[in-house]
C-alpha positions, 0 to 999 in steps of 0.5 A: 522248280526252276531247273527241270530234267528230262531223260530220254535213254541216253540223253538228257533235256536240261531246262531252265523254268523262269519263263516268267523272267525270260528264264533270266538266271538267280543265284539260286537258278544258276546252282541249280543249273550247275547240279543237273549238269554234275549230275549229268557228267556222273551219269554214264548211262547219259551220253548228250544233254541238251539245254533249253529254256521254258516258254520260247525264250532260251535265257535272258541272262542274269536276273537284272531285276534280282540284283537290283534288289540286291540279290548278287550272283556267286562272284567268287573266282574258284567254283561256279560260275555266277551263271553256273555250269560255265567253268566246267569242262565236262566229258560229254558234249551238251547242244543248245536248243535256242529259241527267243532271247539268248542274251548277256549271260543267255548267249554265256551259256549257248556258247559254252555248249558244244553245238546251237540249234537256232531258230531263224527268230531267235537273237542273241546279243550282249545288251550288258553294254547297255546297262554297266553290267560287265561280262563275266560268263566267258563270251570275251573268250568263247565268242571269237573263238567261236566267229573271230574277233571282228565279229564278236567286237561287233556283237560286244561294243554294240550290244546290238541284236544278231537274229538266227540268220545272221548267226548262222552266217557267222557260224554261232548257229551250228542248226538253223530251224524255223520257229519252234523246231530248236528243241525237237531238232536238238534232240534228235541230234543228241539221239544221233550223237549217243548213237556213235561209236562212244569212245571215239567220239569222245576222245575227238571231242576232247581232242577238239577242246586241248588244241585250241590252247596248243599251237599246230605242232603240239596240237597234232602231237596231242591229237595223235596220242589221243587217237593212238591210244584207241587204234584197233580196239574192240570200237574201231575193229567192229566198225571197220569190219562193219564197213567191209562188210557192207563195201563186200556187199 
């Protein structure tokens, strides 16, 4: 299979099996992709997904050699994306573990993660530059958002190699882990997330994701209507009488 999943309670590891290829991503692969992260978003009893790739590589990005061959991508405007899941807006948040290459349509989907666990030797990087391929997985739009435009016209029009250090410096890399250490790092964070009040967080993160189409009046606007909404229900009165409790102590 080329997709693998993993449920561990209430997260879920989401895995792209292409080590052969660098887990670069087919059509078939991509549809595949989209499916587990459906499937994840339906699932109540799931709460983080963590996405990785088999065989020490995160993603190689589109299957280079498979459209060569004539193999395309799904290239319509509505729908998937030619990578997949990268034009869904889930309710849940989902971390990258990177390990290896994130690369072209590899960094796409990292970025369209929530958080990066990064290995010091991992590398991203958008070598589409150096082969005609146009980027068309959202790294125009996640990327400075992300680490600011100078940047991400630095790591864009050269198509250089940017390894775990120096993403993390630029805050793409949320984590930096030493080698090998990306997957079991990701996870534990997932654990620790799923185990947050759920409503709140949720509702933040979401918060998080409107404002950054909103300027700062609409957004605070909108973050407080959000946070209003779940002012002194059961969540917040258990944490706060929680708190008190342990402060009395």
């Amino acid at each position: 299979m080329k997709v693998l999943t993993e449920r561990d309670g209430s997260i879920v590891t989401i895995t792209v099996n292409r080590p052969e290829a660098r887990n670069a991503v087919d059509r078939e692969t991509a549809a595949a992709l989209a499916e587990a992260f459906r499937e994840f978003e339906r699932d109540d009893e799931l709460r983080v997904a963590v996405l990785t790739g088999a065989g020490g590589h995160f993603s190689a990005g589109a299957d280079l050699k498979a459209m060569a061959r004539g193999e395309m991508p799904r290239m319509e405007e509505d729908g998937d994306s030619p990578l997949g899941p990268i034009r869904m807006r889930l309710r849940k948040p989902v971390i990258a573990a990177v390990a290896g290459y994130a690369v072209a349509g590899g960094m796409a989907l990292a970025l369209w993660c929530d958080l990066r666990v990064v290995e010091r030797t991992a590398n991203f990087g958008m070598p589409d530059r150096k082969v005609g391929v146009p980027i068309v997985g959202g790294v125009t739009v996640a990327l400075p958002r992300l680490i600011g435009l100078s940047h991400a016209m630095d790591i864009i029009l050269t198509g250089r190699m940017v390894d775990g250090a120096e993403s993390y410096r630029m805050g793409l890399a949320n984590r930096l882990v030493d080698e090998g250490a990306a997957l079991t790092e990701a996870q534990g964070l997932a654990h620790e997330l799923a185990s947050l009040p759920w409503d709140c967080l949720v509702n933040d993160r979401q918060s998080l994701l409107e404002n950054q189409d909103l300027d700062r009046e609409f957004g605070e606007l909108n973050e407080f209507r959000r946070g209003q909404r779940l002012f002194g229900d059961g969540e917040m009165r258990a944490g706060t009488t929680a708190f008190a409790n342990r402060s009395n102590d």
